[in-house]
C-alpha positions, 0 to 999 in steps of 0.5 A: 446519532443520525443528526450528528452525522448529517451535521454540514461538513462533519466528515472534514472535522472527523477526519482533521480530529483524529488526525490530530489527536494521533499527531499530537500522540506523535508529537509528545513521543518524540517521533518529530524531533527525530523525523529524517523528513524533507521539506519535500515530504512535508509539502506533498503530503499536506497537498495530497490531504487537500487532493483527497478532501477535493477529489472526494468532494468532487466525485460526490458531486459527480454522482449525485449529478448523474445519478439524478440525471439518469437514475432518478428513481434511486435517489436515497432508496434505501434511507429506510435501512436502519443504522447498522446493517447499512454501516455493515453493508457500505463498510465491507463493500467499500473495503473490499474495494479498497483491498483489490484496488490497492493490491492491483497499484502494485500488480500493474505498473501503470496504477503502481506508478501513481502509488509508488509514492506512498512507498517512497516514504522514508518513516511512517507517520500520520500524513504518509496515507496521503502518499499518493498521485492525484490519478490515484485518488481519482480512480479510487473505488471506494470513494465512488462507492461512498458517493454512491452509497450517500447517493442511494441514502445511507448517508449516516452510514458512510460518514460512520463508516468514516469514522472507523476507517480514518482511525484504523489508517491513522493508527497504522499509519503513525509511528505510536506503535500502540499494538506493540503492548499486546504483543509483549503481555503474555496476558495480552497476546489473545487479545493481540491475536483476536484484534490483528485477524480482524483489524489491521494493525501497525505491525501488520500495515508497517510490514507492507511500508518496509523496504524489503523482505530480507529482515524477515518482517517486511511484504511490500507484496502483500498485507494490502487491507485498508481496514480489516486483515480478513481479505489478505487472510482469504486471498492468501497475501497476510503476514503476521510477525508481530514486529516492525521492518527495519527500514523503510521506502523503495530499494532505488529512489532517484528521489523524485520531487513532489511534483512529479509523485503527485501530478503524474503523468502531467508533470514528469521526474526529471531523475535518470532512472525514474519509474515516472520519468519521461520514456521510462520503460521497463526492460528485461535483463535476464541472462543466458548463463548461471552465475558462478558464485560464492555465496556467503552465510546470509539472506539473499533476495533473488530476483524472480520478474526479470527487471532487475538491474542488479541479476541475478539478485533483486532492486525492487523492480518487481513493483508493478507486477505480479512477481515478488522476491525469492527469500534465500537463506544461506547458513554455511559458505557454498559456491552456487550456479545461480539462474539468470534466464529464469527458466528454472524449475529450482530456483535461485539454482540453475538446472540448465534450463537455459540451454533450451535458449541456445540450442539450435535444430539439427 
């Protein structure tokens, strides 16, 4: 095993092997006959594979040179540890990693804009993890990590490591909705259970692509694990439906060319209206009186961070911080004041709150 791990080159003949045996699944499915995919997607998504193999390559070599610069002394130090326990330590150090700092792309907005692009997309499929701005990939943690691992000597163990991860983000990336069996065999569902509260699986990672949380299915705020579900079921950010969102992307996409999406912030949106275009800022648009309303029977996403175009109701603006949507479910007609300060202590519902905005001293 060791000396089919150290093989030159193997980790790039890995990483291509699966990604065509889950496009050729793709393909004898009939996912690409019917792939509302642009020319656009097409070419930022083979570029963004070759950004990753490069960047990768080149933080390694980063390492590696500094590392021997400064501490060299650690070179390959623990290439005594035997196979497994260096493929458990590097593999849960490293998706760890990537849990946090894929949750913070969505909690700032200065990281969110690199990775908003892995959001633009329409349909899922096999490229779609390789959505993402170069910036992104060059702070990605767990790519240092596994420099730094290769680094101390657990080299076999990384590219191990590799092999499990690139098929866990492949198969929950593509449209080959494999644990979709599971779910549907009364025989199998214990099974479904064990696998996706250990693994990430594409009913679960697809919840995260979905455009919104009214269809009940979809969290683009949460289900942020990379390889294992175990991190959003410790931090509070997992959902389980066992079903597929109903649409895709970003609730407003000027649709940015893949230039800008993948060279930010050297090269800009031209797109009025664009999180990554020249200027953009985000604005406050919270009011000072409710909205008097009619609410009709149905789901309504209330907009809870304020940046919202559309108040008092959600677009999506809240990518980029810490707040996410409020699921109202209305089941019978009613007129409602709706809150638009976002002071209330009952929301969606005004409590009056706002008139501690108007209230002058005596």
């Amino acid at each position: 095993m060791s000396e089919f791990l150290n093989t030159p080159n193997i980790d790039l003949y890995l990483v291509v092997g699966i990604l065509f045996v889950f496009g050729l699944i793709e393909f004898l499915l009939g996912h690409y006959k019917n792939s509302g995919r642009k020319s656009d997607d097409w070419i930022l998504e083979g570029i963004g594979f070759l950004v990753v193999a490069f960047t990768k390559s080149l933080i390694v070599a980063a390492v590696f040179f500094l590392g021997k610069a400064v501490l060299p002394a650690s070179f390959e130090v623990l290439s005594a540890w035997s196979l497994l326990p260096a493929f458990v330590f590097y593999l849960l150090i490293d998706d760890v990693l990537q849990y946090w700092y894929h949750r913070s792309a969505h909690e700032y907005n200065w990281l969110w804009k690199h990775h908003r692009v892995h959001h633009a997309a329409k349909e899922m499929g096999i490229l779609t993890s390789y959505r993402n701005s170069w910036v992104y990939y060059l702070l990605m943690p767990n790519l240092w990590w596994g420099g730094i691992a290769t680094f101390l000597g657990l080299g076999p163990s990384v590219l191990l490591g590799l092999i499990v991860k690139q098929v866990v983000v492949t198969s929950t990336h593509s449209t080959w909705r494999w644990d979709d069996v599971l779910y549907r065999s009364r025989i199998l569902k214990p099974i479904a259970w064990v696998v996706e509260h250990i693994f990430i699986t594409p009913a679960f990672h697809h919840a995260h692509h979905g455009r919104d949380q009214s269809d009940h299915v979809s969290d683009p705020n949460g289900n942020f694990g990379n390889t294992f579900s175990m991190w959003d079921q410790l931090f509070g950010t997992a959902k389980f439906t066992r079903k597929f969102p109903a649409a895709y992307g970003l609730q407003t996409d000027p649709g940015d060319k893949w230039t800008a999406h993948l060279l930010y912030p050297f090269v800009k949106s031209g797109k009025e209206g664009s999180e990554i275009g020249k200027g953009h800022q985000k604005k406050k648009n919270t009011g000072v009186e409710p909205l008097q309303t009619t609410l009709e029977k149905g789901t309504y996403l209330y907009c809870q961070c304020g940046y919202s175009s559309t108040q008092p109701w959600c677009n999506g603006s809240h990518h980029g911080s810490k707040f996410k949507p409020m699921v109202v479910e209305i089941e019978k007609e009613r007129k409602a004041s709706i809150c638009t300060c976002k002071l209330t202590k009952s929301p969606p519902y005004c409590d009056d709150s706002h008139l501690s905005l108007t209230e002058q001293p005596a």
